[in-house]
C-alpha positions in Angstrom: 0.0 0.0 0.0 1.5 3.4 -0.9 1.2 5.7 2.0 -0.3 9.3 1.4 0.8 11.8 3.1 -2.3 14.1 4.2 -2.2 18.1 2.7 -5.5 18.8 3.2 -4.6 21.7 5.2 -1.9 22.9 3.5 -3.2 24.1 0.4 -4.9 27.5 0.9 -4.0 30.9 -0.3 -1.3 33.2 1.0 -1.8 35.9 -1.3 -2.3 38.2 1.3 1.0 37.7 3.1 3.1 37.2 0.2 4.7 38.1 -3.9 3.1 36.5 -6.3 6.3 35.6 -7.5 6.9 33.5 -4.6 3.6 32.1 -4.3 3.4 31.0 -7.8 7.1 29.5 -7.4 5.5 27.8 -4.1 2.8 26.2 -6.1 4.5 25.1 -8.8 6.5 22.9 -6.4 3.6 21.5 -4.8 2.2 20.6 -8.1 5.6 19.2 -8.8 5.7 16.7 -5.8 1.9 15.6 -6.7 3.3 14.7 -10.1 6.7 12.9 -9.1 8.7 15.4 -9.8 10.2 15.0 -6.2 14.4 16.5 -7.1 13.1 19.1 -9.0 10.1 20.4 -6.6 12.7 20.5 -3.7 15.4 22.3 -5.5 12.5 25.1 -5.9 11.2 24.8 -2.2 14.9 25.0 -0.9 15.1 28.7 -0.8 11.8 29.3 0.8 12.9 27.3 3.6 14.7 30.2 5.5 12.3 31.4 8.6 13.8 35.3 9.0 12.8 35.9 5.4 10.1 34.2 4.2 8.5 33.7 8.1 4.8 31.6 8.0 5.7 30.6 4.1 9.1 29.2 5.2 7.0 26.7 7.3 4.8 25.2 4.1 7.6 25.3 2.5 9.4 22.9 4.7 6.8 21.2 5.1 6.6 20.0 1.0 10.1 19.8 1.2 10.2 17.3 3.4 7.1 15.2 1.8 8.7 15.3 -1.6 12.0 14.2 -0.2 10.0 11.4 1.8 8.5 10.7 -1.4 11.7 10.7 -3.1 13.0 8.3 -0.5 15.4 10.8 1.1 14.2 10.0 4.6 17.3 11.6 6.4 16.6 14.7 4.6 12.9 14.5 4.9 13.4 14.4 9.0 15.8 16.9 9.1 13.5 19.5 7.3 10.6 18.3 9.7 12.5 18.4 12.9 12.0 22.6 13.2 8.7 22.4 12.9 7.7 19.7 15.4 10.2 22.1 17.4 6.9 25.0 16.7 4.1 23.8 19.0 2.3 26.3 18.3 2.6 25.8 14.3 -1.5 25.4 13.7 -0.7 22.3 10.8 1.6 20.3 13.6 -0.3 17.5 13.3 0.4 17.2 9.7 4.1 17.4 10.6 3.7 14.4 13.1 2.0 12.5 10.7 4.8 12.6 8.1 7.6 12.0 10.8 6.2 9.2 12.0 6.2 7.5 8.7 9.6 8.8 8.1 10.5 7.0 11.4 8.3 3.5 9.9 10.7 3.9 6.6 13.8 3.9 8.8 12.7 0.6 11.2 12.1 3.4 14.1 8.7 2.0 14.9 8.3 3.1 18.7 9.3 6.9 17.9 6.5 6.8 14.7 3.8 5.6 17.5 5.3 8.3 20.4 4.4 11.3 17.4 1.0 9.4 16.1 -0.1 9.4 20.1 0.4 12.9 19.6 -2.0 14.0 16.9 -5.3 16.0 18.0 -6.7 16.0 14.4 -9.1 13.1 13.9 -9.0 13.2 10.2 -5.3 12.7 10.0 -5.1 10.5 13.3 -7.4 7.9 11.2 -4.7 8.2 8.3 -1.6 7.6 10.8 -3.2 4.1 12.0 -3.8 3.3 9.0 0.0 3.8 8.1 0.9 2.3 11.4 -1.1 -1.3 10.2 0.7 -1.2 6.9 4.2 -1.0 8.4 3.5 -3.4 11.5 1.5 -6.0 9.9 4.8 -7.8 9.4 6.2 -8.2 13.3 5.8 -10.6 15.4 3.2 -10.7 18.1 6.1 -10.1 21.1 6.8 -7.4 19.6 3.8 -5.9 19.2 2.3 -6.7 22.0 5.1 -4.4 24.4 4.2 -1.8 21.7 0.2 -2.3 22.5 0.7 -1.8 26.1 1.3 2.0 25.5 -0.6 2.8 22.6 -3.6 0.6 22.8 -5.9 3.7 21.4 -3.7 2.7 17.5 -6.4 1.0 15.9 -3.8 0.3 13.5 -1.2 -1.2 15.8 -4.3 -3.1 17.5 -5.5 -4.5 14.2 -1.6 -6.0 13.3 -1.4 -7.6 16.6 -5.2 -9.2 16.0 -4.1 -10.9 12.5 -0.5 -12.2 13.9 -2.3 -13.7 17.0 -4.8 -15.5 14.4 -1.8 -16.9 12.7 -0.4 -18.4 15.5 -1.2 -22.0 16.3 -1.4 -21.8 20.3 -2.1 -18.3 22.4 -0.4 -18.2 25.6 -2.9 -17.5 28.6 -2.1 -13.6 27.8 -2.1 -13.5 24.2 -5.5 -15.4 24.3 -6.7 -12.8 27.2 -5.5 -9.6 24.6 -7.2 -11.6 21.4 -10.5 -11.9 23.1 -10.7 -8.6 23.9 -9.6 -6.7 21.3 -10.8 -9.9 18.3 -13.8 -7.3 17.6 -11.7 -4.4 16.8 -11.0 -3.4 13.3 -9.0 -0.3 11.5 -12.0 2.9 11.8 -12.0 3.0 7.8 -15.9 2.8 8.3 -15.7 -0.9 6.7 -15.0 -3.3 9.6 -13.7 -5.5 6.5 -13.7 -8.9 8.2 -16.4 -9.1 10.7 -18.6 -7.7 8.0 -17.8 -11.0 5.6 -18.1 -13.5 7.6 -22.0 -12.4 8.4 -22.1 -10.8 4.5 -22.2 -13.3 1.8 -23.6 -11.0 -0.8 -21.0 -9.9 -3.5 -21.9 -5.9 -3.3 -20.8 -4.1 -7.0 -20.7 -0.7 -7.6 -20.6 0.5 -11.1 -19.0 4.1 -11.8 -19.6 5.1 -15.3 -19.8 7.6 -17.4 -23.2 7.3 -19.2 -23.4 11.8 -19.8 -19.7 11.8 -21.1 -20.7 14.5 -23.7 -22.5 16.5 -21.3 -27.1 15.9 -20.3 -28.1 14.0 -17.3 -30.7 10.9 -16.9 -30.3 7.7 -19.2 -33.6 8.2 -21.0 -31.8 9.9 -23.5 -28.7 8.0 -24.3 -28.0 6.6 -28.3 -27.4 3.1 -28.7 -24.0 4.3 -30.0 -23.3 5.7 -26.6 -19.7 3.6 -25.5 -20.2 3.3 -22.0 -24.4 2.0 -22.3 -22.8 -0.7 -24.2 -20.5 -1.6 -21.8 -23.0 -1.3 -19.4 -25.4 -3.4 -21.4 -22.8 -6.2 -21.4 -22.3 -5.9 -17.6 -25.5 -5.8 -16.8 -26.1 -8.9 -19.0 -23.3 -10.7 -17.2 -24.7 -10.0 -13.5 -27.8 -10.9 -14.3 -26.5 -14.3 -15.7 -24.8 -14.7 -12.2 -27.6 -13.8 -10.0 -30.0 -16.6 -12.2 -27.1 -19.0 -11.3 -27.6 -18.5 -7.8 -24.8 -15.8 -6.8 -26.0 -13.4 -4.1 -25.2 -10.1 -5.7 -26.2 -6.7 -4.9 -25.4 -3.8 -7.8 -25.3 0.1 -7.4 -25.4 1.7 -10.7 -23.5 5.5 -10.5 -23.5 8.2 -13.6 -20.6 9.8 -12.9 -21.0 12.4 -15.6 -17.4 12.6 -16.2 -17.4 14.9 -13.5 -14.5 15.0 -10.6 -17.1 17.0 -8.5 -19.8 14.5 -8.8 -17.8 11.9 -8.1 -16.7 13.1 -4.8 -20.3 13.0 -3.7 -21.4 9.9 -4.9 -18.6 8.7 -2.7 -20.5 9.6 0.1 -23.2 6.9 -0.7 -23.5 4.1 2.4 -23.2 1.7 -0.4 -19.4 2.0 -0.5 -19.2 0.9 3.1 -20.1 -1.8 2.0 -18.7 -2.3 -1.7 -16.5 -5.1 -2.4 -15.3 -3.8 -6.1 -16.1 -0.7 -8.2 -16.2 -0.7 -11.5 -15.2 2.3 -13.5 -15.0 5.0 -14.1 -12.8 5.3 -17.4 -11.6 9.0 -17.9 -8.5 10.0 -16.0 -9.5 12.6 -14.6 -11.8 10.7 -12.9 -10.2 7.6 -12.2 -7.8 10.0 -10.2 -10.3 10.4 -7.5 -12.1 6.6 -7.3 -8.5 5.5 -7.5 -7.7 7.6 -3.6 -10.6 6.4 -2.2 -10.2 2.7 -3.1 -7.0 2.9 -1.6 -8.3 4.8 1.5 -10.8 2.1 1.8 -9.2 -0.5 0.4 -11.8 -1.6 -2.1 -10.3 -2.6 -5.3 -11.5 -0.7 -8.0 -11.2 -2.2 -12.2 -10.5 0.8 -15.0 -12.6 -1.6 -17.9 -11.1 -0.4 -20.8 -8.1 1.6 -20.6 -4.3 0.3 -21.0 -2.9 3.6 -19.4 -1.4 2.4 -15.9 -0.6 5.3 -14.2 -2.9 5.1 -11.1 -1.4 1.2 -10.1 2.0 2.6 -9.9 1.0 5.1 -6.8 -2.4 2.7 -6.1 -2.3 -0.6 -4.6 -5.8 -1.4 -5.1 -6.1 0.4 -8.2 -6.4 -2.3 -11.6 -6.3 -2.6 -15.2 -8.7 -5.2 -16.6 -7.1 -5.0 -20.3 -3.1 -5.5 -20.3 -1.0 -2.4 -19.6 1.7 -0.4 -21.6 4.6 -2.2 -20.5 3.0 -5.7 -20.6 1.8 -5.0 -24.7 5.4 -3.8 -25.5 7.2 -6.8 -23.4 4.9 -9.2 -25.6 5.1 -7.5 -28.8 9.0 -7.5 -28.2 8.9 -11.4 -27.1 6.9 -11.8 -30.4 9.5 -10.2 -33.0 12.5 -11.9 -32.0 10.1 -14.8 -34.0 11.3 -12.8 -37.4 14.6 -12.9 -39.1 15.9 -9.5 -39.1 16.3 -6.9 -36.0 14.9 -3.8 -38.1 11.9 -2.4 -37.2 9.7 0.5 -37.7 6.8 2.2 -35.4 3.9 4.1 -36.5 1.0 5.6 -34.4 -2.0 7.6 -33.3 -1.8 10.8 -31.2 -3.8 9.4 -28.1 -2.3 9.1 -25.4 -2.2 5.4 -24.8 -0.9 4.8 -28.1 1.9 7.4 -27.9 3.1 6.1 -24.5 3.0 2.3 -26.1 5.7 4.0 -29.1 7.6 5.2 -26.5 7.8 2.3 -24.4 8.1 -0.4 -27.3 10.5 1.6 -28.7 13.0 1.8 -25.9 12.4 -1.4 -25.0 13.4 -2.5 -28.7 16.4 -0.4 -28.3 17.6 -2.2 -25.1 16.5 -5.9 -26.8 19.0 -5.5 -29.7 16.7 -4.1 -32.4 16.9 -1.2 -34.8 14.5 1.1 -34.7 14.5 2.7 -37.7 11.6 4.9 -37.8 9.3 5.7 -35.1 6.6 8.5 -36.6 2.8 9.6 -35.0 0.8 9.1 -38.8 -2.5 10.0 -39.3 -4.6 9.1 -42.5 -2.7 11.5 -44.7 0.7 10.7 -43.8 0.4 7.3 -43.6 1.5 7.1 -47.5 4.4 9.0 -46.4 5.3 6.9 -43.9 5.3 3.6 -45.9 8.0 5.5 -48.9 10.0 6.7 -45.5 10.5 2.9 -44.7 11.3 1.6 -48.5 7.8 -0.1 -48.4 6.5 1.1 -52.0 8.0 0.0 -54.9 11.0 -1.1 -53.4 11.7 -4.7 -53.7 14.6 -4.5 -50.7 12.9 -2.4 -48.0 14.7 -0.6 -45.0 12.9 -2.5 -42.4 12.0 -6.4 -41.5 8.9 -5.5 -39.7 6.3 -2.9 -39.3 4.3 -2.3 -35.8 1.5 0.3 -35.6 -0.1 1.4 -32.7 -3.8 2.8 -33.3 -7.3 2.1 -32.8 -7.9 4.7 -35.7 -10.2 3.1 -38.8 -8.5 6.0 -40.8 -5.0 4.6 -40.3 -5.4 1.1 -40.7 -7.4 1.7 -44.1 -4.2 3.3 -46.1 -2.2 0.5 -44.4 -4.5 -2.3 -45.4 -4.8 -1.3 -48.7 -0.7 -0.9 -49.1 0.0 -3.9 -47.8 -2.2 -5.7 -49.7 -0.2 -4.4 -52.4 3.6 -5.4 -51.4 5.7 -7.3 -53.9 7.6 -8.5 -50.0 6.6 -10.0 -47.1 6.6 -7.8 -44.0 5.3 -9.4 -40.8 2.8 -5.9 -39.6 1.7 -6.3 -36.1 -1.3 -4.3 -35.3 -3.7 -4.0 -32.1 -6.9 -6.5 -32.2 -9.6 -3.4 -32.9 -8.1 -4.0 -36.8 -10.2 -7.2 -36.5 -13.4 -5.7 -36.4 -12.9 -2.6 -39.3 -15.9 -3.8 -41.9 -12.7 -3.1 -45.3 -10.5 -4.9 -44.2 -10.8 -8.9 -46.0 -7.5 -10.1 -44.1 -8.4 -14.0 -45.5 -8.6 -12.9 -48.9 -5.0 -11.4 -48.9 -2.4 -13.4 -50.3 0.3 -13.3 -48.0 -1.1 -13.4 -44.0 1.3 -10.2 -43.2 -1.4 -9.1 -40.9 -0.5 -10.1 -36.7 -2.7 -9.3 -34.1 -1.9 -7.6 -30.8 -4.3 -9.4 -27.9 -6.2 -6.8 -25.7 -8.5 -8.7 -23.9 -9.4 -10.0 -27.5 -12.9 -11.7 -28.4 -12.5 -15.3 -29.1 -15.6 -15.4 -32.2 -16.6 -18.7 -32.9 -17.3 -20.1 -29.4 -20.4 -21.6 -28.6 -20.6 -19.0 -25.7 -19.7 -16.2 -27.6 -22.6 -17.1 -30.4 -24.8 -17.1 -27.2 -24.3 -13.7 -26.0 -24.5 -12.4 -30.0 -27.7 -14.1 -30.3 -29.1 -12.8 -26.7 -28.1 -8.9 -26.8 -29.8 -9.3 -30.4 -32.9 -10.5 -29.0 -32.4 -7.9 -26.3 -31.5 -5.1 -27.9 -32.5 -5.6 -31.7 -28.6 -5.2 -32.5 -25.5 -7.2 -32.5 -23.0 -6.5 -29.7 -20.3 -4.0 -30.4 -17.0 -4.6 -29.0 -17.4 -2.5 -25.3 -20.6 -4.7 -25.1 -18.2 -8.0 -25.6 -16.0 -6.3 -22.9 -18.2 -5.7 -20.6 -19.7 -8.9 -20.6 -16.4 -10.6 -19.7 -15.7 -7.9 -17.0 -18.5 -8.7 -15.2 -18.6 -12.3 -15.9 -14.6 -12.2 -14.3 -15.4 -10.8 -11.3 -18.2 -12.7 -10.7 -15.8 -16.0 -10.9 -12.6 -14.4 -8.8 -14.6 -12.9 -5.7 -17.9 -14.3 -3.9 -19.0 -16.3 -1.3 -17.5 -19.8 -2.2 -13.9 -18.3 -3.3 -14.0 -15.6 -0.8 -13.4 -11.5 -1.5 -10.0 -11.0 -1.6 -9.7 -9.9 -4.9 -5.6 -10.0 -5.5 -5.1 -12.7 -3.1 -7.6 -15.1 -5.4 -6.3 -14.3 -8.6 -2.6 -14.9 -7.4 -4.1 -18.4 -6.8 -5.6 -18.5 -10.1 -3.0 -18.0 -12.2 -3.7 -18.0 -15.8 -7.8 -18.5 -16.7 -9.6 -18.9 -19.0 -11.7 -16.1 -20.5 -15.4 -17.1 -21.9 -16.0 -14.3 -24.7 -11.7 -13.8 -24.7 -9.0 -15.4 -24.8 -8.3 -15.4 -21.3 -6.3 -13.7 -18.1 -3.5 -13.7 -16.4 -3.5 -11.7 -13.2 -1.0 -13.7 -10.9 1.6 -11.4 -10.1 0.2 -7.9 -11.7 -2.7 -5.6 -11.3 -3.6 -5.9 -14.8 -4.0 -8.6 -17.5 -0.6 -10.3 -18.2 -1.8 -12.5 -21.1 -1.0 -10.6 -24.6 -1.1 -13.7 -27.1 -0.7 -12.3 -30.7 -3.4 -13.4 -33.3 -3.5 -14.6 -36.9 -6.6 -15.2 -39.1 -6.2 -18.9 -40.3 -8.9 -20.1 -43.0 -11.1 -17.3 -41.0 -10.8 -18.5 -37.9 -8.6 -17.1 -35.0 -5.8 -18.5 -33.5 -3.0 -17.7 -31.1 0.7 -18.1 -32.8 
């Protein structure tokens, strides 16, 4: 679990104290830290630091020092900004300071000084944070130890709460232990959730669903177009659940229009439902996922991004996943896959959205470090596409300056140049491209001489299963329209979490999928979430007498 440091407090105005100068040179540094930027933020906050010029702003200013140095892991550094300020007693934001010593204190194996400043904290907001922090870093020692530890800082709920689990590990209680376990076995961590007593009464899978629906603006469903994304990858959840519940899972579902607004997210995060949630699904836009992505972590309720590849929230969130593969797990595969070709030379063409830009950029240095040449790496659209294939000897030339080609878009308008070049090629030239190529109504990859056409697996639809016919045939009779892709997607999203967490399995969401290992999928070709927070399976597709197949 990555451990936030609180700065609720510690963000208003000085305007009226201060230059702008300074206070826009504060800011910036702030912002900095937030974005990982730690080196550069602190270099900015350094001079600020100094109390006889810059008085109350020298105090933030130490303060984000020390957090971005914490965050930087400079622990040594962090403390000794932190250590005038816990000096200040009468500093109104103490409590903040405490909080971030005491994990400095946690980082450096200091665990009885880190409890000594948490006893001291008045504020209950970031009291609630500190035990939190405090269960994360004991949940490792032994009982011994924390039981000494207990018997001055009983009021930890965090420190309570480690010493509970690591006497339920043990196989005998001595006539203390057992006389501590019984009375503190009710006690859990004042997130609101009471996570374990509530699951062994609770049975009932609970989903929330954060989508969406309004992306372009409006409010209510009623008016939604069947070509809306997000109702069709509702429509396939929904389709899913309901399959589950006829089965005989006990499911509850909260359905949330988020509106694609942070603001109204925030508040329908206040719904008692999320007390009890076990998973959220959604929402998809990053500026939202910013937000459900702090409060699952908070509250430790995993929440599943359905459709993006973008992993930027589980690399600060540990409860934060992917359901589709990431960057770095497409480009590791993709890389795996052309060392299959004769040649090292290879050339990289994509879209300007962001996921497929970061995916250039990753590939590409991956290539580097893997021994490949990476001759041209260019962002195309549908009019330079042309361009791109002369760049690349790839018209007309019978010796081209490349042995493969890999394009990264979802963009109809940039596969249908490409199609209809390669289709045209006097040489073979292997062309790996992501799976949404499958589903563009020009392109006839079977009726192409040479299969130059390879398929990059992202969460893929397996088409020709008898299950997969079933779901065509039922949205059809359902919605008087063949399932679109997000509907396909949906479907399996829901169907997935319905088969890793519930009563039988139990709703430990990571811990049961690093027992599963690989699984099947059944509309795709299948997951693998054993030892990441997204899907870890990327096979890479051909068409084969029409039919799809893993190479």
């Amino acid at each position: 679990m990555k451990i936030l440091v609180c700065t609720l407090l510690l963000c208003f105005s000085l305007g009226a104290t201060f230059a702008q100068g300074e206070l826009e040179s504060y800011d910036k540094a702030r912002k900095l830290t937030d974005q990982g930027e730690y080196a550069q933020a602190m270099e900015i906050l350094r001079p600020y630091m100094d109390l006889e010029n810059y008085g109350e702003l020298s105090r933030y200013s130490r303060f984000h020092f020390a957090r971005a140095a914490y965050a930087n892991r400079q622990f040594e550094l962090a403390k000794n900004a932190l250590e005038p300020l816990l000096q200040d007693r009468g500093w109104k934001n103490i409590d903040e300071a405490y909080y971030l010593m005491a994990l400095v204190h946690f980082q450096q194996s200091n665990p009885n000084e880190a409890l000594k400043l948490i006893a001291n904290i008045n504020d209950g907001d970031i009291r609630e944070e500190a035990h939190k922090a405090t269960y994360e870093f004991l949940k490792v020692s032994s009982a011994s130890v924390l039981m000494v530890q207990m018997g001055q800082y009983e009021e930890n709920t965090g420190l309570v709460m480690a010493l509970k689990e690591q006497l339920e590990k043990q196989g005998s209680l001595s006539s203390k232990e057992k006389a501590t376990y019984d009375r503190i076995r009710d006690i859990a961590l004042s997130t609101g959730r009471e996570e374990t007593v509530r699951r062994e009464v609770d049975q009932t899978l609970d989903v929330a669903i954060l989508l969406p629906f309004n992306y372009n603006g409006g409010s209510g469903v009623r008016s939604l177009q069947g070509n809306n994304f997000v109702l069709q990858l509702y429509q396939g959840i929904q389709m899913a659940l309901e399959n589950a519940k006829k089965e005989g899972l006990r499911l509850e579902v909260r359905t949330f229009d988020t509106e694609r607004s942070p603001d109204r997210i925030k508040n329908i995060l206040n719904d008692p439902f999320f007390t009890k949630a076990d998973i959220i699904l959604g929402p998809v836009y990053p500026e939202e996922t910013e937000v459900v992505a702090a409060f699952s972590e908070s509250y430790q309720i995993p929440y599943v991004n359905p459709l993006s590849n973008v992993n930027d929230n589980l690399r600060n969130y540990d409860y934060s996943y992917l359901f589709r593969p990431s960057i770095g797990s497409i480009s590791e595969k993709v890389i795996d896959y052309c060392r299959r070709f004769k040649g090292k030379r290879v050339a990289v063409a994509y879209s300007g959205t962001t996921r497929d830009e970061l995916l250039a950029e990753a590939f590409s240095a991956l290539a580097r470090r893997s021994g490949f040449q990476v001759v041209r790496s260019e962002k195309v659209t549908a009019r330079t596409m042309r361009g791109f294939f002369d760049n690349i000897g790839l018209r007309g030339n019978d010796r081209p300056a490349v042995d493969m080609m890999v394009i990264f878009s979802d963009d109809p308008n940039v596969a249908s140049p490409t199609f209809a070049m390669v289709e045209s090629l006097s040489a073979s030239i292997p062309v790996i491209v992501m799976d949404s190529w499958l589903y563009f109504n020009f392109a006839s990859y079977e009726m192409m001489e040479a299969q130059n056409f390879h398929f990059i697996g992202n969460n893929t639809v397996s088409l020709g299963r008898p299950e997969t016919d079933d779901f065509r045939e039922a949205y059809y009779k359902r919605f008087n329209s063949y399932p679109p892709l997000n509907a396909f997607l949906g479907h399996e999203l829901a169907h997935w979490v319905t088969q890793v967490i519930n009563a039988r399995n139990g709703f430990d969401l990571q811990k049961n999928l690093a027992q599963k290992g690989y699984m099947d999928g059944q509309l795709t070709f299948g997951f693998d979430f054993s030892q990441s927070r997204y899907n870890n399976f990327v096979p890479i597709l051909r068409l084969e007498e029409g039919v799809l197949e893993q190479e």
